[in-house]
C-alpha atoms as an extended CHARMM CRD file, in Angstrom:
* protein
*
       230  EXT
         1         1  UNK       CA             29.2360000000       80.3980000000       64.5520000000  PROA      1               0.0000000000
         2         2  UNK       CA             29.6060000000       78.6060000000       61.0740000000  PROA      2               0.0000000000
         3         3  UNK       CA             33.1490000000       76.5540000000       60.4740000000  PROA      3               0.0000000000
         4         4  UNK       CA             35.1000000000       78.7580000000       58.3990000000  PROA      4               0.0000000000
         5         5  UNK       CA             35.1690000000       77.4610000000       54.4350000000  PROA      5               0.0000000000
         6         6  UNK       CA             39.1320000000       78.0250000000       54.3770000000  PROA      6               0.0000000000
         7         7  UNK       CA             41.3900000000       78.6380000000       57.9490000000  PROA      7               0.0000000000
         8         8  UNK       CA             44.7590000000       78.3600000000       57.3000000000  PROA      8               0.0000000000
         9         9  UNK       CA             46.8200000000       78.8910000000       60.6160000000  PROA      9               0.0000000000
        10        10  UNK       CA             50.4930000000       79.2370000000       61.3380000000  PROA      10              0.0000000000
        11        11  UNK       CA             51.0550000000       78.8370000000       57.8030000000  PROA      11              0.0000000000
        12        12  UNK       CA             55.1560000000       78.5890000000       56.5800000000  PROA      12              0.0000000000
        13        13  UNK       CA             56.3380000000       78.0490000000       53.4180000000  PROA      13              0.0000000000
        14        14  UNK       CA             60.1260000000       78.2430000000       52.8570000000  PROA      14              0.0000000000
        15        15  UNK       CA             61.7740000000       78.0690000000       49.0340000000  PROA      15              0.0000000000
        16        16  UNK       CA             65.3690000000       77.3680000000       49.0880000000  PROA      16              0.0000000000
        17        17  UNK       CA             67.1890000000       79.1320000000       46.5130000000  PROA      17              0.0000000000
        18        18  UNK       CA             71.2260000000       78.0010000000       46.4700000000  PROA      18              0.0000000000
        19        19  UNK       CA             72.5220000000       78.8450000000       49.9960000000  PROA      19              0.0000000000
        20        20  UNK       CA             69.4120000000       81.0510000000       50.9770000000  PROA      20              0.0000000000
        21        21  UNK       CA             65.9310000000       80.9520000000       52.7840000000  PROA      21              0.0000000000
        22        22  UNK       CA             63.1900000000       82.5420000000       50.9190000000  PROA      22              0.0000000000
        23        23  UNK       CA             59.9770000000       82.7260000000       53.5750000000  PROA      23              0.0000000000
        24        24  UNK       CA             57.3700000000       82.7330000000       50.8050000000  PROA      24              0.0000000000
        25        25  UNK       CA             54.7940000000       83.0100000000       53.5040000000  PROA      25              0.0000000000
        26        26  UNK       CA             55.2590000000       83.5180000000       57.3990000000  PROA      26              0.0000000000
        27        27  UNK       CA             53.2010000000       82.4580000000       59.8420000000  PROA      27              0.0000000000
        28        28  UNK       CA             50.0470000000       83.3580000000       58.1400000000  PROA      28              0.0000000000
        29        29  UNK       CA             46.4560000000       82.8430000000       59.5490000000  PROA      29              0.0000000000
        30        30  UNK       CA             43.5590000000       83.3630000000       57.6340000000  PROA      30              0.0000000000
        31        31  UNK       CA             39.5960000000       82.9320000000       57.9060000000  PROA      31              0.0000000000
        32        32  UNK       CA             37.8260000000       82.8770000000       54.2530000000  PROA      32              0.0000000000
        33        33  UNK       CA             33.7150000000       82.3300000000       54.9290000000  PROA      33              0.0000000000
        34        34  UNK       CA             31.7820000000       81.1240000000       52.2930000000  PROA      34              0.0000000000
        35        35  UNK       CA             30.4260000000       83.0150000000       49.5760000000  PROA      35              0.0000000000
        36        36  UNK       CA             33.4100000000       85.4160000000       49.9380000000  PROA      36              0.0000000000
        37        37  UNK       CA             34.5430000000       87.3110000000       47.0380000000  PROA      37              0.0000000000
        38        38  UNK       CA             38.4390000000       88.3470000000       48.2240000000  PROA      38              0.0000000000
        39        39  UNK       CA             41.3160000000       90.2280000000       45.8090000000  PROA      39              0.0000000000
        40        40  UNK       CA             44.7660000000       89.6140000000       47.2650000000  PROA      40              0.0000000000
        41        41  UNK       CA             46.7270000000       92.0520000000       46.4490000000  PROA      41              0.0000000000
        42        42  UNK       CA             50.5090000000       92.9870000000       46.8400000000  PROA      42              0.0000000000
        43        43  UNK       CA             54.1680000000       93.4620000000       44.8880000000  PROA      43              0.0000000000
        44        44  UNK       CA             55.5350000000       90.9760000000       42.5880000000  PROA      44              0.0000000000
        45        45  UNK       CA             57.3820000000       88.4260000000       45.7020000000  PROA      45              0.0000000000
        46        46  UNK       CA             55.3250000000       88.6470000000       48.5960000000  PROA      46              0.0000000000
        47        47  UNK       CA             53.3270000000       85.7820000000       48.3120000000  PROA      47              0.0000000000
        48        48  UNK       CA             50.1900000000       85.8420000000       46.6800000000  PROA      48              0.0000000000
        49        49  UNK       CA             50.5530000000       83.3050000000       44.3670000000  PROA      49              0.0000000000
        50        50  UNK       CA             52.0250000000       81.0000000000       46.5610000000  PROA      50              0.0000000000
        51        51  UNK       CA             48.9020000000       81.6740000000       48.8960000000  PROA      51              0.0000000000
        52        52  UNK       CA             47.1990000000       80.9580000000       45.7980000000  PROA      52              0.0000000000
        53        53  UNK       CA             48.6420000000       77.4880000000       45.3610000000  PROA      53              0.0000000000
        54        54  UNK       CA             48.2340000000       76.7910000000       48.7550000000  PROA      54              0.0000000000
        55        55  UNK       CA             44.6250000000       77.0890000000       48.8510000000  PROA      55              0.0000000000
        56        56  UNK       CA             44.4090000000       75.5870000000       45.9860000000  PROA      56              0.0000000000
        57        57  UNK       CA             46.5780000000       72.3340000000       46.8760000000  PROA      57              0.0000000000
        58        58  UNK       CA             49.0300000000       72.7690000000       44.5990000000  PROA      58              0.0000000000
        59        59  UNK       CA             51.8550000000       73.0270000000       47.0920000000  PROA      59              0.0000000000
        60        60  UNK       CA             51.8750000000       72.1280000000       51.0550000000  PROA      60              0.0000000000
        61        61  UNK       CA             52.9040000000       74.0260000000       53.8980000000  PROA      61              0.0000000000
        62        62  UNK       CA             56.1160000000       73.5780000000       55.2250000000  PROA      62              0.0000000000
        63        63  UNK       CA             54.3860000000       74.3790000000       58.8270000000  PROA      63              0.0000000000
        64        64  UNK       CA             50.9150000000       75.0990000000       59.8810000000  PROA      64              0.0000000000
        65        65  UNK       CA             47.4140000000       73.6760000000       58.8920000000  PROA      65              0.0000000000
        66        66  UNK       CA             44.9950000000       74.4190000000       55.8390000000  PROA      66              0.0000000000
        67        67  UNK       CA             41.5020000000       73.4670000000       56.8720000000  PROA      67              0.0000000000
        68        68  UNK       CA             38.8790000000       73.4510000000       53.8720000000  PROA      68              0.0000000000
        69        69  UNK       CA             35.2480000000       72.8960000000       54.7660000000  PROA      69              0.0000000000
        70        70  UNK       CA             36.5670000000       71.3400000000       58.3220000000  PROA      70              0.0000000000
        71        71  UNK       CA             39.0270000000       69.1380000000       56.9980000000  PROA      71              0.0000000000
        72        72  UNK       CA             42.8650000000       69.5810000000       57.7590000000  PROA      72              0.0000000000
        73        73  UNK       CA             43.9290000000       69.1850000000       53.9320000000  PROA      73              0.0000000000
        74        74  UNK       CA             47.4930000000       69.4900000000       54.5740000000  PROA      74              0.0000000000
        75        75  UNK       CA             47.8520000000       66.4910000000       55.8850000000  PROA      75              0.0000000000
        76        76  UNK       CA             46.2310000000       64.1630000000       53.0340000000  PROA      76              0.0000000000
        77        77  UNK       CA             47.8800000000       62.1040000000       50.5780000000  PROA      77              0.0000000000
        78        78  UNK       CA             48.3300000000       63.6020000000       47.0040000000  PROA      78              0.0000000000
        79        79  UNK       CA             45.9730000000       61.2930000000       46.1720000000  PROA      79              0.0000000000
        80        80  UNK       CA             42.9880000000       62.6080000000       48.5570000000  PROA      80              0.0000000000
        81        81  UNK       CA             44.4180000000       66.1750000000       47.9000000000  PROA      81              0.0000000000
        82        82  UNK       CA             43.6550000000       65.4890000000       44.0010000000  PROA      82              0.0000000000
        83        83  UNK       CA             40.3260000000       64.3100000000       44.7440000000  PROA      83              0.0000000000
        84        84  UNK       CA             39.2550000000       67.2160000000       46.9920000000  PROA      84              0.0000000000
        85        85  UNK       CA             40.9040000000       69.5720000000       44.6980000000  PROA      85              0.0000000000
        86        86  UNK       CA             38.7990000000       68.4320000000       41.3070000000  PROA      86              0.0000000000
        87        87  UNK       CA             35.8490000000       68.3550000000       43.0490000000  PROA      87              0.0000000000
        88        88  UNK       CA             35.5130000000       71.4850000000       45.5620000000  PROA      88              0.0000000000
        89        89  UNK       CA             38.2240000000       73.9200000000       43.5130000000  PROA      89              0.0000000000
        90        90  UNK       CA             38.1670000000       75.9730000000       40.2960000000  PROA      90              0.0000000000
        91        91  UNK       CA             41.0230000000       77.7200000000       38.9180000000  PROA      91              0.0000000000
        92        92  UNK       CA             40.9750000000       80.5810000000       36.4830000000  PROA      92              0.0000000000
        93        93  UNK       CA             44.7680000000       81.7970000000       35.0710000000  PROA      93              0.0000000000
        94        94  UNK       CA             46.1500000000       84.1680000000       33.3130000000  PROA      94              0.0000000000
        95        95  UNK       CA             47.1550000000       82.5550000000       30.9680000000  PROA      95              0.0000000000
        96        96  UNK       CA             44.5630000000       79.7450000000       30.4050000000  PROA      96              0.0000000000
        97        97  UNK       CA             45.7090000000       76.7650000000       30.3790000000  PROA      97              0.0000000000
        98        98  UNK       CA             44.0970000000       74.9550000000       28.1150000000  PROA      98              0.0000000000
        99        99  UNK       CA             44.9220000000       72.1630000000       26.0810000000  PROA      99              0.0000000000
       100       100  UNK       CA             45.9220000000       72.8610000000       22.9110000000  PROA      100             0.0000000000
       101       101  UNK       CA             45.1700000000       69.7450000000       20.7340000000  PROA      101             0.0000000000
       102       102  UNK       CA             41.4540000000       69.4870000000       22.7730000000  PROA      102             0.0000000000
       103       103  UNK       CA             38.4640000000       71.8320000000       21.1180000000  PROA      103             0.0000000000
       104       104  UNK       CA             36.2910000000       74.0990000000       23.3700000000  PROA      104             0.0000000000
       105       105  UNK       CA             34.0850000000       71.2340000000       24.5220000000  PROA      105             0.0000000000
       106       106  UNK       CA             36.7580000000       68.8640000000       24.7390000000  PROA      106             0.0000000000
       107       107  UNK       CA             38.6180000000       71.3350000000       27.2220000000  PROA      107             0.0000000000
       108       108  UNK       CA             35.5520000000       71.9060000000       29.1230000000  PROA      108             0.0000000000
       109       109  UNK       CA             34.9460000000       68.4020000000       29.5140000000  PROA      109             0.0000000000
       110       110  UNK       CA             38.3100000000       67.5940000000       31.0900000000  PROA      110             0.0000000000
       111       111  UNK       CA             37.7970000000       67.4950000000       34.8600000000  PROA      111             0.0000000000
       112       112  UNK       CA             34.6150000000       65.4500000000       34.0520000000  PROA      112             0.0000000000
       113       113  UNK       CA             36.4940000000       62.8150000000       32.5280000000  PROA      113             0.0000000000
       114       114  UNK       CA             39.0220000000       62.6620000000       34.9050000000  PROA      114             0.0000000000
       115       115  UNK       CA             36.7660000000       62.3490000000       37.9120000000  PROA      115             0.0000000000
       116       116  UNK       CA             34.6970000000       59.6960000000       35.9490000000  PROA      116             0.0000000000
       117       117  UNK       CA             31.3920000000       61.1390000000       35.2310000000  PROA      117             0.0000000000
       118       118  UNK       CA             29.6690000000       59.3220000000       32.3480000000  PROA      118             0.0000000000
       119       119  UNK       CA             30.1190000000       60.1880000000       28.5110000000  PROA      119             0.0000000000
       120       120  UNK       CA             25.8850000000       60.9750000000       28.6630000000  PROA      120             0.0000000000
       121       121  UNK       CA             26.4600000000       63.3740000000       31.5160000000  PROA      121             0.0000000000
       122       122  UNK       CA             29.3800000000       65.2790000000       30.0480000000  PROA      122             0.0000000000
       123       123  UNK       CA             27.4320000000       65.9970000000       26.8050000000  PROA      123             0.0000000000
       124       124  UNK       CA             24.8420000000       67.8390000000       28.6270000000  PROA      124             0.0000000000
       125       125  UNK       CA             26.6340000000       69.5060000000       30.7580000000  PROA      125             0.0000000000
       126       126  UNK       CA             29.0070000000       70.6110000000       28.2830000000  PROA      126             0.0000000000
       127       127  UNK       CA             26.4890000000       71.9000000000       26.1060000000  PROA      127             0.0000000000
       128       128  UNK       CA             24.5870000000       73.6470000000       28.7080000000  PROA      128             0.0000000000
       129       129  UNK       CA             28.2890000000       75.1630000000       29.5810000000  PROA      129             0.0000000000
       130       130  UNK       CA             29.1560000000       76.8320000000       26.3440000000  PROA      130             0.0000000000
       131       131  UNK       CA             26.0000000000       77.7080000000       25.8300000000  PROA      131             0.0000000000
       132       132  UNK       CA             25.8080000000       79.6670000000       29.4870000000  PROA      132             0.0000000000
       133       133  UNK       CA             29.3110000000       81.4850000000       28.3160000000  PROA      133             0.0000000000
       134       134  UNK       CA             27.7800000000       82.2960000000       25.0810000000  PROA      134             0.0000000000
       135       135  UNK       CA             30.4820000000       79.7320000000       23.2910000000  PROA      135             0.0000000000
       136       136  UNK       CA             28.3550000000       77.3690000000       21.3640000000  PROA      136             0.0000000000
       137       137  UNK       CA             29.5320000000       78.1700000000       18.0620000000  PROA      137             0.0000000000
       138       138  UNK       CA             32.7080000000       77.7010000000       19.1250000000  PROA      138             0.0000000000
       139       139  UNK       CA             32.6480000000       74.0500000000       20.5220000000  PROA      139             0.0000000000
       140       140  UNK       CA             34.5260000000       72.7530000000       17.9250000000  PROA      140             0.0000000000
       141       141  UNK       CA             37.5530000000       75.0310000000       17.7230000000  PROA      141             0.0000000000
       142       142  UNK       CA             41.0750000000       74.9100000000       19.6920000000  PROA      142             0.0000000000
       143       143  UNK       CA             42.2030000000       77.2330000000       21.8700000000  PROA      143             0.0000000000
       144       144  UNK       CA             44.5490000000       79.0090000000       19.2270000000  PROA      144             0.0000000000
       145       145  UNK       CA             41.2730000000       79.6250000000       17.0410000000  PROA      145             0.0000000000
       146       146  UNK       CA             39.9050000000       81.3070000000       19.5360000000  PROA      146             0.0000000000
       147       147  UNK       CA             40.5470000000       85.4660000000       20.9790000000  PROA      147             0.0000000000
       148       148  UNK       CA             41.9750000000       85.6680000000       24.4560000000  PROA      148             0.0000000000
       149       149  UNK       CA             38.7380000000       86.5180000000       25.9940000000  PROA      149             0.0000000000
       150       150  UNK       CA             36.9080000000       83.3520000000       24.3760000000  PROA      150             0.0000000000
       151       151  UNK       CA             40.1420000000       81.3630000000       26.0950000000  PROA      151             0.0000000000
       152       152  UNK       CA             39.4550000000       82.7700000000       29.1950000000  PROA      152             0.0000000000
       153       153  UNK       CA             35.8690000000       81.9740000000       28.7250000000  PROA      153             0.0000000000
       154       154  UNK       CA             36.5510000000       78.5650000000       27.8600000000  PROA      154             0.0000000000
       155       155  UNK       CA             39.0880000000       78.0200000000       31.2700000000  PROA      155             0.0000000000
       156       156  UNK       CA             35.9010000000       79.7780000000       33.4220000000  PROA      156             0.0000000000
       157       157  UNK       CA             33.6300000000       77.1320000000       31.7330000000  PROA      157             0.0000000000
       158       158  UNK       CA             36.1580000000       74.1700000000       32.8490000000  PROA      158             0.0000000000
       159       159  UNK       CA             36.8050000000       75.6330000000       36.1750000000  PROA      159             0.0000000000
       160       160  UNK       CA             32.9470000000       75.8970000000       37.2830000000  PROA      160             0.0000000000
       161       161  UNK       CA             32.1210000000       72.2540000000       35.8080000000  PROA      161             0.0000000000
       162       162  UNK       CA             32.4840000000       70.4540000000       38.5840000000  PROA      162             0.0000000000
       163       163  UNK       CA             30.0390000000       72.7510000000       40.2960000000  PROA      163             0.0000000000
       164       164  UNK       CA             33.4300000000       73.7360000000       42.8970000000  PROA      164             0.0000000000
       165       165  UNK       CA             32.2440000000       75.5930000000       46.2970000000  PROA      165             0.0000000000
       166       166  UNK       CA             35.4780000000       77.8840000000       45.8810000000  PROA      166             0.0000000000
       167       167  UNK       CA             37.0070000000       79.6040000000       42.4230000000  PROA      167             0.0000000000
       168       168  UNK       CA             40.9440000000       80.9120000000       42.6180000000  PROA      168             0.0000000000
       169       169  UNK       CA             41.6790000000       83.1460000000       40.0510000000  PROA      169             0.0000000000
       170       170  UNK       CA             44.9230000000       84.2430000000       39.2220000000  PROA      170             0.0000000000
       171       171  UNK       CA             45.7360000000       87.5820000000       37.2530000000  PROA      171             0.0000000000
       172       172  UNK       CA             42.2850000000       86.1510000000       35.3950000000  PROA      172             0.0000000000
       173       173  UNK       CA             42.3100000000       90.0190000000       33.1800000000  PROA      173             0.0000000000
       174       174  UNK       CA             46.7010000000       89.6760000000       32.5430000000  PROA      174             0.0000000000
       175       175  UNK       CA             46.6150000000       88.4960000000       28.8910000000  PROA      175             0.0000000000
       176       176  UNK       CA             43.2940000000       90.3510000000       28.2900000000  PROA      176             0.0000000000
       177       177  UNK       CA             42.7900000000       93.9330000000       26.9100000000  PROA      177             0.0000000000
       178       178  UNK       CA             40.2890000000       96.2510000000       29.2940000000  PROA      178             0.0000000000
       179       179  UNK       CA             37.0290000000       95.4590000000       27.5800000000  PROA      179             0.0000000000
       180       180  UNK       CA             37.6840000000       91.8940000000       27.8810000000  PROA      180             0.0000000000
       181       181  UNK       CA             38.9350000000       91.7450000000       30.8710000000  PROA      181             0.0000000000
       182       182  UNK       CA             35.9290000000       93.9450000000       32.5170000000  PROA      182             0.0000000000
       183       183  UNK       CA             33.4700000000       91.0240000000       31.0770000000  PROA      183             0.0000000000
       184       184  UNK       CA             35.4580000000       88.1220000000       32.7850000000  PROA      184             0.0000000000
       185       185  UNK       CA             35.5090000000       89.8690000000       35.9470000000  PROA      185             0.0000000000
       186       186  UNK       CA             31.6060000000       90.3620000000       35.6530000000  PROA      186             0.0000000000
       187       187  UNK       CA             31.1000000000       86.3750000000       34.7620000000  PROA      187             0.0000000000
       188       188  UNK       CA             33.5880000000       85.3630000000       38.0300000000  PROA      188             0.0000000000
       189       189  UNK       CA             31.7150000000       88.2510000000       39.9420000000  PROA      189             0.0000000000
       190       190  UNK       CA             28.3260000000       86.7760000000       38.7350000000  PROA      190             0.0000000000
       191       191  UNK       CA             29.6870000000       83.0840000000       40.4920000000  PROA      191             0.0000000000
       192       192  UNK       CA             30.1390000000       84.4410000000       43.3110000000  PROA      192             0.0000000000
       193       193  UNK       CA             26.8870000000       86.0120000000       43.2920000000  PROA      193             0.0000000000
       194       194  UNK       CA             25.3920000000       82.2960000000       42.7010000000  PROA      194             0.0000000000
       195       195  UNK       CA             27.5860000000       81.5000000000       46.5190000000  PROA      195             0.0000000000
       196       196  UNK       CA             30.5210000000       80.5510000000       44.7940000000  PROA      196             0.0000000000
       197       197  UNK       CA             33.8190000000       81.8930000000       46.9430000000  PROA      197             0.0000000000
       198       198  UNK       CA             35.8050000000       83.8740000000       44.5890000000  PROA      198             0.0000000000
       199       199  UNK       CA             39.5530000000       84.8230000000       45.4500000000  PROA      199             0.0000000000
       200       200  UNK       CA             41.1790000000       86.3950000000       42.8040000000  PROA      200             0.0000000000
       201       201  UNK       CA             44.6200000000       87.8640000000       42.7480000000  PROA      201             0.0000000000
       202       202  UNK       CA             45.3710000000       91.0750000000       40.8950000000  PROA      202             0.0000000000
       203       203  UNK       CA             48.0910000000       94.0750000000       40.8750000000  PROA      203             0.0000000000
       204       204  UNK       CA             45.1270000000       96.0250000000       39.2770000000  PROA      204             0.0000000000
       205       205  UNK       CA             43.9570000000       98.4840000000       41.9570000000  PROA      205             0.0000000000
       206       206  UNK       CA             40.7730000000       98.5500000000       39.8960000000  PROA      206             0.0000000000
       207       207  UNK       CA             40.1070000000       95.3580000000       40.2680000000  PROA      207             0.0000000000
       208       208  UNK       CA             40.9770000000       94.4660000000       43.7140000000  PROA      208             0.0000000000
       209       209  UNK       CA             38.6330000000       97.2000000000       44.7760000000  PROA      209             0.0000000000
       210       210  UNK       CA             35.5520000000       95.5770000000       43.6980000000  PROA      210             0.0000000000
       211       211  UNK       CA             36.0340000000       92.9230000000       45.7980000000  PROA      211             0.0000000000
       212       212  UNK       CA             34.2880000000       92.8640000000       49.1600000000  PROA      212             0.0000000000
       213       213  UNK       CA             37.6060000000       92.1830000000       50.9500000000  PROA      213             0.0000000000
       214       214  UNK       CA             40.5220000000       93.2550000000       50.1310000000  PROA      214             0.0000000000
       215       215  UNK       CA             44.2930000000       90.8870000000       51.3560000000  PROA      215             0.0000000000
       216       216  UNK       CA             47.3130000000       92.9470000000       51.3150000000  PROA      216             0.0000000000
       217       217  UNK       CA             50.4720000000       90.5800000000       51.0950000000  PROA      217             0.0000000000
       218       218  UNK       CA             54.1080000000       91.7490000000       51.6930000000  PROA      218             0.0000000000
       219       219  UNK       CA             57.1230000000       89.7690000000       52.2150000000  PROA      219             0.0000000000
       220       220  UNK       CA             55.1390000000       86.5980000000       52.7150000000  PROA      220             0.0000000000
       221       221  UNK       CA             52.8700000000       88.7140000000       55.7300000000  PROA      221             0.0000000000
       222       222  UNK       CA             49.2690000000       89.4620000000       55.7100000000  PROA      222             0.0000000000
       223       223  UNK       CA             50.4100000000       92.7400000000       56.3290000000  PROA      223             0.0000000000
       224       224  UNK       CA             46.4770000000       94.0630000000       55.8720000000  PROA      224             0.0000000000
       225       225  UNK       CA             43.2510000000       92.2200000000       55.5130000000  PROA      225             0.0000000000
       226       226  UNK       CA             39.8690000000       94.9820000000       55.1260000000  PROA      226             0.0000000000
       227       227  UNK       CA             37.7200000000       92.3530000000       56.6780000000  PROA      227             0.0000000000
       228       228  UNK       CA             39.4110000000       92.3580000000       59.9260000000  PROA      228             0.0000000000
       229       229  UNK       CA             38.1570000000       96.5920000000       60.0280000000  PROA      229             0.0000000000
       230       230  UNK       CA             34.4410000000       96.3650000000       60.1290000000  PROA      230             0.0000000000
């Protein structure tokens, strides 16, 4: 049987807030294949996002491992963390993140330049880029001349230019009115599609349901996972 693209095991992450213990997430184990396309799903405080930054090395585990691809993560420097992190993760959020003095292409061509691919190679795969999310004649503008769903196009572009094996997606349809939001779900759906692992967390019931697994998260428990069923 194939290694496991994400197994996270024993996982603890504890937030201390004044005199008390928050347990952000308890002794969590997880098994994420590749080409997965996973909603987790769950009230405001039980842990998703913080299962979110997690996978996505943003934070370490207080206890427990992360393996990604075979490789305990958890224990790397920041430095190696940073490195695997820019080149085998994208991240999609609700509210962008983009850069607000960088145009389009110059947003898009960020985690290029910062993992020191050459000026000739960024061109061309920027262009090719906007051109795939049907932003060309919008290469030139920042992001506050641009709608919400052209942002969010824009921070898809960036996420997926690096050619990452997994995509985390967070509220990606928040800031974005139904319409919208229904054609960034199809794009990230049409990644995964490509083989791209696609874990998106959502409170919209509509959306977690088109994923092919669902994660239900409660007081930092798996408390149900749909994959484990059938």
């Amino acid at each position: 049987m194939a290694e496991a693209q994400v197994r996270l095991s024993a996982i603890e992450r504890v937030f201390h807030l004044g005199d008390s213990e928050v347990h952000a997430l308890s002794g969590l184990n997880l098994s994420i294949s590749a080409g997965e396309y996973v909603a987790v799903m769950g009230p405001s405080g039980s842990g998703k996002s913080t299962l979110l930054n997690l996978l996505g090395l943003l934070d370490r585990p207080d206890a427990g491992s992360y393996f990604l691809e075979g490789r305990d993560v958890s224990v790397l420097s920041p430095e190696e963390q940073a490195e695997v992190r820019s080149r085998r993760i994208g991240f999609v959020f609700q509210s962008f993140h983009l850069v607000p003095r960088l145009t389009a292409a110059e947003n898009v061509a960020l985690p290029m330049m910062l993992a020191g691919v050459s000026p000739k190679e960024r061109s061309v795969r920027v262009e090719r880029a906007l051109k795939d999310y049907g932003l060309e004649d919008r290469a030139g503008h920042r992001p506050e001349e641009l709608s919400g769903g052209q942002r969010q196009r824009v921070a898809i572009a960036r996420a997926t230019i690096m050619e990452p094996a997994m995509i985390l997606a967070d509220e990606p349809t928040g800031n974005l009115d139904r319409a919208t939001g229904e054609e960034v779900v199809h794009l990230l759906e049409g990644l995964n599609s490509s083989g791209v692992t696609l874990i998106v967390v959502t409170h919209d019931p509509g959306i977690g349901s088109r994923a092919r697994r669902q994660l239900l998260m409660e007081d930092g428990h798996l408390r149900h996972d749909s994959g484990l069923n059938g």
